[in-house]
PLY file of the C-alpha trace (Angstrom):
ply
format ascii 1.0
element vertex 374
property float x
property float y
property float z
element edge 373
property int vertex1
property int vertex2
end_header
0.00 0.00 0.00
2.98 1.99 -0.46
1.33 5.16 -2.12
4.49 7.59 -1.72
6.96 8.39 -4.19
10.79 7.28 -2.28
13.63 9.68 -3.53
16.10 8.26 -6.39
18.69 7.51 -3.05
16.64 5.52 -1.11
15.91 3.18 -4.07
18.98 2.73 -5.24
19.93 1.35 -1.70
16.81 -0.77 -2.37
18.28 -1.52 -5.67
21.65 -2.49 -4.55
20.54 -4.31 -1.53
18.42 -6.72 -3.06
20.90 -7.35 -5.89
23.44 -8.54 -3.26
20.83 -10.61 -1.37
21.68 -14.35 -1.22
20.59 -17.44 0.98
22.69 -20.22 2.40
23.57 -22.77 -0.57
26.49 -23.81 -0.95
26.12 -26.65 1.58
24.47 -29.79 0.96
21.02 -29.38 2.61
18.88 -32.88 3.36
16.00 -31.54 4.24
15.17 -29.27 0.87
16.58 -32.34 -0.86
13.87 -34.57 1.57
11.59 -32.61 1.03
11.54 -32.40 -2.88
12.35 -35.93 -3.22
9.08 -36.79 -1.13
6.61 -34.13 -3.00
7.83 -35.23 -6.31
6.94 -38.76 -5.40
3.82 -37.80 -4.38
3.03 -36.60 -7.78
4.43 -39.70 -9.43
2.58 -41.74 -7.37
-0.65 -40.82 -7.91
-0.16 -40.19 -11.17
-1.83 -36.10 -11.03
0.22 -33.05 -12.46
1.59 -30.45 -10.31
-0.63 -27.67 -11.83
-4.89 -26.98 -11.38
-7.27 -29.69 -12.33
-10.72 -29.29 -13.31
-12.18 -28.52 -9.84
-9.97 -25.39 -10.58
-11.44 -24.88 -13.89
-15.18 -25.11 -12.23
-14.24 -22.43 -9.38
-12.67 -20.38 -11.99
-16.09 -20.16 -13.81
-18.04 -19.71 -10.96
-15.93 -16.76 -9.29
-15.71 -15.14 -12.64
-19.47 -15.67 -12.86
-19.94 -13.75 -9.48
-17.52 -10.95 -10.43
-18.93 -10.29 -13.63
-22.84 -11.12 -13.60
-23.62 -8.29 -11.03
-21.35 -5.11 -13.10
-23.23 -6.40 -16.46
-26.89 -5.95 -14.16
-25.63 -2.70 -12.69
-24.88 -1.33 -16.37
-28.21 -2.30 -17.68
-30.07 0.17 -15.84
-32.76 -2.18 -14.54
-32.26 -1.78 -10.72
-33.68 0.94 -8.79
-33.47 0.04 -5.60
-30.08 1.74 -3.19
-30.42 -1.77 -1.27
-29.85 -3.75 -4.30
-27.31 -1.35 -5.54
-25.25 -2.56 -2.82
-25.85 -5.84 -2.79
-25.13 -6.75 -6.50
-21.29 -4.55 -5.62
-21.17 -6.83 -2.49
-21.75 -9.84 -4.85
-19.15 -8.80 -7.73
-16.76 -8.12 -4.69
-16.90 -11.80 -3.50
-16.46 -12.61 -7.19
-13.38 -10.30 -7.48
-11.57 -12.10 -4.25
-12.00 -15.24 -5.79
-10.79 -14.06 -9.26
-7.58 -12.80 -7.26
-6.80 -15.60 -4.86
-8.27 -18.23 -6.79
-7.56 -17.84 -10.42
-4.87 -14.71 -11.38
-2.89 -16.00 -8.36
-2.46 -19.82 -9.40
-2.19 -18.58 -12.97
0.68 -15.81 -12.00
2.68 -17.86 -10.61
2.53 -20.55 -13.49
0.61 -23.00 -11.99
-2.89 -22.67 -13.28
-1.81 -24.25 -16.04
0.85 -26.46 -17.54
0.03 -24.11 -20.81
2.39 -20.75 -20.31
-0.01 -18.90 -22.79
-3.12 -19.69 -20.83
-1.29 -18.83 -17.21
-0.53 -15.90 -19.01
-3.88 -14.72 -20.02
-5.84 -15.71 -17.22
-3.02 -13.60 -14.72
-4.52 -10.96 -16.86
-7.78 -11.07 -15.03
-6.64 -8.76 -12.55
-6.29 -5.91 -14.12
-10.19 -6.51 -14.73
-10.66 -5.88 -11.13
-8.36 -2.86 -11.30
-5.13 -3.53 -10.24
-2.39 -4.09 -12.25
-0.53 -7.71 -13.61
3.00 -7.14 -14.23
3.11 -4.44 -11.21
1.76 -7.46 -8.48
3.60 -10.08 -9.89
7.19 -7.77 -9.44
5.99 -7.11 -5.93
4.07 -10.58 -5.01
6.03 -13.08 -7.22
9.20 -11.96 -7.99
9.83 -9.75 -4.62
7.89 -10.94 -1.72
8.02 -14.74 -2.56
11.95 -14.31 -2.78
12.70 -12.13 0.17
10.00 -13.13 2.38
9.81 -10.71 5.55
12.98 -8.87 4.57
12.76 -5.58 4.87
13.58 -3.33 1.99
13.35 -6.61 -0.30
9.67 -7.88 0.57
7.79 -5.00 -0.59
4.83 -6.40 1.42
5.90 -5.27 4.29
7.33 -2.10 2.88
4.18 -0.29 3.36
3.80 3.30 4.51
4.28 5.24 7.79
1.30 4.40 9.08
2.35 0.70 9.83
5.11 -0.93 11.33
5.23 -4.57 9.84
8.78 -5.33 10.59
10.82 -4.86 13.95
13.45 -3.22 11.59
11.19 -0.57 10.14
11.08 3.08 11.84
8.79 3.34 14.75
6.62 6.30 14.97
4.04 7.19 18.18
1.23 6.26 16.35
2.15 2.81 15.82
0.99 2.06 19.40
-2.48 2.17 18.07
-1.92 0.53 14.82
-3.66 -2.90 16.39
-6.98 -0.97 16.35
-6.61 1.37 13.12
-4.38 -0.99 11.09
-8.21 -3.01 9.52
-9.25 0.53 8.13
-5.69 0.89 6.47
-6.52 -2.76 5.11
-9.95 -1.60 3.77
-8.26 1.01 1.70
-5.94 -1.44 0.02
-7.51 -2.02 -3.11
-8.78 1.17 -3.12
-4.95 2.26 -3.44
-4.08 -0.65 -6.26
-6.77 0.90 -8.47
-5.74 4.62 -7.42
-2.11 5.76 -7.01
-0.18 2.66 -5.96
0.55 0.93 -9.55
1.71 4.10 -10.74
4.06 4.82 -7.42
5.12 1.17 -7.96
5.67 1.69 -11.83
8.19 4.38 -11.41
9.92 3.01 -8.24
10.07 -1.02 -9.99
11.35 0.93 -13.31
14.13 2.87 -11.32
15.14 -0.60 -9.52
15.47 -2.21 -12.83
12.72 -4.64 -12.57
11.01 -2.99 -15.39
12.62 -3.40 -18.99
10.50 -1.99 -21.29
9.84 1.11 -22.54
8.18 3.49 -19.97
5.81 5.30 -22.21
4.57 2.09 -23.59
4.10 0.13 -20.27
2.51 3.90 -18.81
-0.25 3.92 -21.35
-0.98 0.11 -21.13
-1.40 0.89 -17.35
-3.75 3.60 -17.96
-5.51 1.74 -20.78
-6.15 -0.95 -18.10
-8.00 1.38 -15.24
-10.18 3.20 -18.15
-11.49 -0.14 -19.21
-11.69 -1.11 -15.46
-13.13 2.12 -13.77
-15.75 1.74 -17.73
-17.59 -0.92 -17.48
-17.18 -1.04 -13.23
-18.60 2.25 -12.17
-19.28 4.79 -15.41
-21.61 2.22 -17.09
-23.68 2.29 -13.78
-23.51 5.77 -13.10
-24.75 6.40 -16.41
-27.53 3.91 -16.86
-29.17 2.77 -13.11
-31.71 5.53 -11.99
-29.88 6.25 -9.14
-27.89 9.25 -8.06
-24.33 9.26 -8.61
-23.88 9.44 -4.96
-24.90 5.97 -3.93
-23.13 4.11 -7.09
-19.99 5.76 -5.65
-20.61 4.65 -2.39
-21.69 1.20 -2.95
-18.71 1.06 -5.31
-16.13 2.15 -2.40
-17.76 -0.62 0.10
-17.53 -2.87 -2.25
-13.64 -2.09 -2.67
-12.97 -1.39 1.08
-14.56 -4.82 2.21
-12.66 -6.29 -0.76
-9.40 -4.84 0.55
-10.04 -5.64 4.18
-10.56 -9.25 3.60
-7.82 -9.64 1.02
-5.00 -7.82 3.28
-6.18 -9.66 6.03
-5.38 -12.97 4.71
-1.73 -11.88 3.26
-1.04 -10.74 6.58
-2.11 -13.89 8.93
0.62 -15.71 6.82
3.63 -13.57 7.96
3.16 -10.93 10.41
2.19 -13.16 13.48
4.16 -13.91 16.69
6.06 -16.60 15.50
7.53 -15.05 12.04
10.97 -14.06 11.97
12.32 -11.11 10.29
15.80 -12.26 9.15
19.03 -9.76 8.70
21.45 -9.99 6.20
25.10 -9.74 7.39
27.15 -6.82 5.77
27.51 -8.89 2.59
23.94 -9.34 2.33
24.35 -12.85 2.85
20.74 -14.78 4.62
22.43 -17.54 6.97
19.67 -19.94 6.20
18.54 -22.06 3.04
16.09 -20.26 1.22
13.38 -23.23 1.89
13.98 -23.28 5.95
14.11 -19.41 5.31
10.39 -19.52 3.98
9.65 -22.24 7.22
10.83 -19.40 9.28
8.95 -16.51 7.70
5.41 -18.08 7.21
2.45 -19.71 8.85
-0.77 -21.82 8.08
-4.30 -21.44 9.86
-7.46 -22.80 9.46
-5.94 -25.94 8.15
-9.10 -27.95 8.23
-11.51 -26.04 6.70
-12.13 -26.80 3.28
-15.00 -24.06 2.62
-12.11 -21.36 3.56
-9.35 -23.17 1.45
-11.64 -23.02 -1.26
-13.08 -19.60 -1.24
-9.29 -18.09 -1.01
-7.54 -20.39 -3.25
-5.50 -22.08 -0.74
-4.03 -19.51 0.88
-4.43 -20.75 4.42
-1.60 -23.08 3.13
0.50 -20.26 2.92
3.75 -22.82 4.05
3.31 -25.07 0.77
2.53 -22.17 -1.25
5.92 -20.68 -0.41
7.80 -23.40 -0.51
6.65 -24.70 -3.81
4.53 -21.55 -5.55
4.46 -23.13 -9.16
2.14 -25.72 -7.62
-1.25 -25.51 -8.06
-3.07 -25.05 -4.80
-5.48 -27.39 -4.96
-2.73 -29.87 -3.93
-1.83 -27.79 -1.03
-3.74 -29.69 1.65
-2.51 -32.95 0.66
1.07 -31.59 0.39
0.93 -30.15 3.63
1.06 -33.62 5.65
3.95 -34.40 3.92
5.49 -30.90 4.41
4.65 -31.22 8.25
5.58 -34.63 8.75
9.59 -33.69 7.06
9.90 -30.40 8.83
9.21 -32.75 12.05
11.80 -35.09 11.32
14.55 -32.41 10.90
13.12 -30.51 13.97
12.05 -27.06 11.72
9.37 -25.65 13.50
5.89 -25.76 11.51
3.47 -23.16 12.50
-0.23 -23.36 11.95
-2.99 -21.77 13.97
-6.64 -23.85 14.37
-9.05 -21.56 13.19
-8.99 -17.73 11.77
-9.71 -16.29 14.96
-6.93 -17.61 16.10
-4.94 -16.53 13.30
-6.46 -13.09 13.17
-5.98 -12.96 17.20
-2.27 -13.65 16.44
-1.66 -11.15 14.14
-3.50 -8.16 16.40
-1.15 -9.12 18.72
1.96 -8.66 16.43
1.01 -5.99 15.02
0.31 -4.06 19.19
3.95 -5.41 19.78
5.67 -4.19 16.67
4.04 -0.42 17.81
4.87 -1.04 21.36
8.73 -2.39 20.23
0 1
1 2
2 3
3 4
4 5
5 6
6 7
7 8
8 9
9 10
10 11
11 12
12 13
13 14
14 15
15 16
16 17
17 18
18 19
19 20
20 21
21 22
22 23
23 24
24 25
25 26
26 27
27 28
28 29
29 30
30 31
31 32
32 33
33 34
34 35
35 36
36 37
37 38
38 39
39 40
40 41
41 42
42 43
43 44
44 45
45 46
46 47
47 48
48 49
49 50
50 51
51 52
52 53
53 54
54 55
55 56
56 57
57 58
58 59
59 60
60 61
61 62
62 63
63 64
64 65
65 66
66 67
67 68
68 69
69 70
70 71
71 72
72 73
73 74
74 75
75 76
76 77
77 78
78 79
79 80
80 81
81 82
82 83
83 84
84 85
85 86
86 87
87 88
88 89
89 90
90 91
91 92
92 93
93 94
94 95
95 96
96 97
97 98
98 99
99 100
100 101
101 102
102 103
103 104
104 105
105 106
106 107
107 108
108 109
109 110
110 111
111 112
112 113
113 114
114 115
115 116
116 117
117 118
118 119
119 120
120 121
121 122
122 123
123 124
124 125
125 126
126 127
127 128
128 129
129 130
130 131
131 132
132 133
133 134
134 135
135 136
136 137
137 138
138 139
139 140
140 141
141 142
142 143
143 144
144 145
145 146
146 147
147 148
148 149
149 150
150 151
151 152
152 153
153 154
154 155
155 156
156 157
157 158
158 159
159 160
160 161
161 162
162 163
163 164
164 165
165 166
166 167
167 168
168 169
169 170
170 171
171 172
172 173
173 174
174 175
175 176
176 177
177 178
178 179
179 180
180 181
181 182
182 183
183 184
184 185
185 186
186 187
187 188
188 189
189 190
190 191
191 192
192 193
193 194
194 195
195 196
196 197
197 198
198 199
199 200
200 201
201 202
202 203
203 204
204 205
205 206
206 207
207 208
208 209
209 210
210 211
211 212
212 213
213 214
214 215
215 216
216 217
217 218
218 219
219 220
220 221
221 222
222 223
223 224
224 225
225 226
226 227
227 228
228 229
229 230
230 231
231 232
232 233
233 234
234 235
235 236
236 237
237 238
238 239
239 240
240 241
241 242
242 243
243 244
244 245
245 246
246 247
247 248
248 249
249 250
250 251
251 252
252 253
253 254
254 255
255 256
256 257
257 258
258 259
259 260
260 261
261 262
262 263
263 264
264 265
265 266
266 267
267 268
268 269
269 270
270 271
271 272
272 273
273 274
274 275
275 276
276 277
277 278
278 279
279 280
280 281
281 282
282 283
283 284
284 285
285 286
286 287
287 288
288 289
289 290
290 291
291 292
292 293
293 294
294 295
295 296
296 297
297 298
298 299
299 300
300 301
301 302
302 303
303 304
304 305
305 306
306 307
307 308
308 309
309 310
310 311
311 312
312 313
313 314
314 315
315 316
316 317
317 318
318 319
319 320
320 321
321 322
322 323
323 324
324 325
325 326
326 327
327 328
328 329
329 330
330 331
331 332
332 333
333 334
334 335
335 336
336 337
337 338
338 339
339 340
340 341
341 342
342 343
343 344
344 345
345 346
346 347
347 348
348 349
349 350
350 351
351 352
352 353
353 354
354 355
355 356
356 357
357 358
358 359
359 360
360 361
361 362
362 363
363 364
364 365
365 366
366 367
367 368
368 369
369 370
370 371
371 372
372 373
């Protein structure tokens, strides 16, 4: 949510930083090589591919469904009623959660499909809810998924003044509060992905070097993107429903704040809790951990038995196998997860999951009242 504009010094620290960033390797590690032996087995085995199956392909239709069906009622003009109004932006917001955790995220991270042209296309679907592709996979796939809980690497938890994600970032007074006011900062996130925050991002990812092409080019694509988005999501309506302006606005912002609550939320039960570590690179930016026990370390799983919450968020409460193997699919995740549990017990790496999401979400209030009391 990073919706400031850093000076050309800072990232170029950033810049260099990251480039010198490297994990423990040169050893022979058994438990990575365990570990990948026994997951690739698993998949041999029982005779499935690593990437979605056609349970995926039914939720993708369905949450697609749900995002879409509702924006094409709004712009028809047939609804009068303000209750209704809201309800149909409530709808097309469940749809859009399950577009992103569901379908662009499998799909961005190549696992969707075993088809690169199809993962391709269908990580496009986010910028039909507003944000932007290439921007969240630099930040999600490229930086966070590398450099997980690392500050000035994971841009995750590079967020603005307002929070304090990280016992290395700057503490400020108001941080003491930031367990109370921190779920209104959440409801504004994709509020700032469709807003200013892909365009902050643009120019800070371009600077760093993550960006190759040419800026004008990948500018107007960007903006191309949020006409067609903010078009057919909130114009269309305005210009068609007999309602005032006022409400479509409105129910457009719930829509986006709940959207943004629960999203964040869920990102954030995986990796700021009690038992994440925030590792330090030594002064030649070396990690002194393998990059799989790294991701043990940084990340946590909750809810691990509900199947109705796996489902609606893609998986995501397996947030351990996601990281340690993100170009498979997540509908694997909960039967990779016994194995991944049952290995990290045998070489005595702690594996954290919490019960139920109250737990989780009960965990990460209380991180986030000890990083602003730190």
């Amino acid at each position: 949510m990073r919706i400031r504009l850093e000076s050309d010094g800072i990232i170029n620290e950033r810049r260099s930083f990251i480039k010198h960033l490297k994990f423990r390797k040169t050893e022979r590690n058994e438990f990575s090589e365990t570990l990948k032996k026994r997951v690739k087995t698993y998949f041999e085995i029982n005779q499935i591919k690593k990437e979605g199956n056609s349970r995926l392909t039914v939720k993708s239709i369905i949450v697609l469904i749900l995002y879409f069906s509702p924006l094409i009622i709004l712009s028809t003009g047939l609804i009068s009623s303000i209750w209704l109004l809201f309800l149909f932006y409530l709808i097309s917001g469940i749809g859009m959660i399950g577009i992103g955790m569901g379908v662009m995220h499998d799909a961005s991270h190549g696992a969707f499909s075993a088809n690169k042209k199809l993962n391709k296309y269908l990580s496009l679907s986010l910028n039909f809810v507003g944000a932007n592709a290439k921007i969240w996979h630099i930040q999600h796939v490229v930086l966070h998924h590398t450099y997980t809980n690392i500050l000035d690497a994971d841009d995750d938890i590079n967020v603005p003044f307002l929070l304090r994600l990280s016992p290395q970032s700057k503490r400020y007074k108001i941080h003491r509060f930031q367990h109370i006011y921190a779920w209104i900062v959440y409801g504004l996130t994709t509020l700032s992905w469709i807003t200013i925050k892909d365009f902050s991002s643009f120019v800070r990812y371009k600077k760093m070097g993550l960006i190759k092409e040419k800026t004008s080019i990948e500018i107007i694509k960007v903006i191309s993107w949020k006409i067609i988005y903010y078009s057919f999501s909130l114009v269309l309506p305005i210009l068609f429903l007999p309602i005032a302006p006022i409400w479509i606005i409105l129910a457009f912002l719930t829509m986006h704040f709940f959207v943004g609550l629960f999203v964040a939320t869920i990102f954030q039960l995986a990796h700021v809790v009690p038992s994440s570590e925030f590792p330090v690179s030594d002064e030649h930016g070396k990690i002194d951990n393998h990059w799989l026990i790294h991701q043990l370390n940084t990340t946590a799983n909750f809810s691990p038995d509900s199947r109705i919450m796996s489902w609606f968020i893609g998986g995501l409460n397996y947030q351990i196998e996601h990281h340690l193997f993100p170009r498979i699919s997540h509908v694997h995740y909960r039967d990779l997860s016994k194995i991944v549990q049952q290995t990290a017990k045998e070489f005595n790496i702690e594996y954290v999951v919490q019960t139920n999401l109250i737990q989780a979400i009960k965990g990460h209030a209380i991180q986030l009242r000890n990083l602003g009391r730190a």
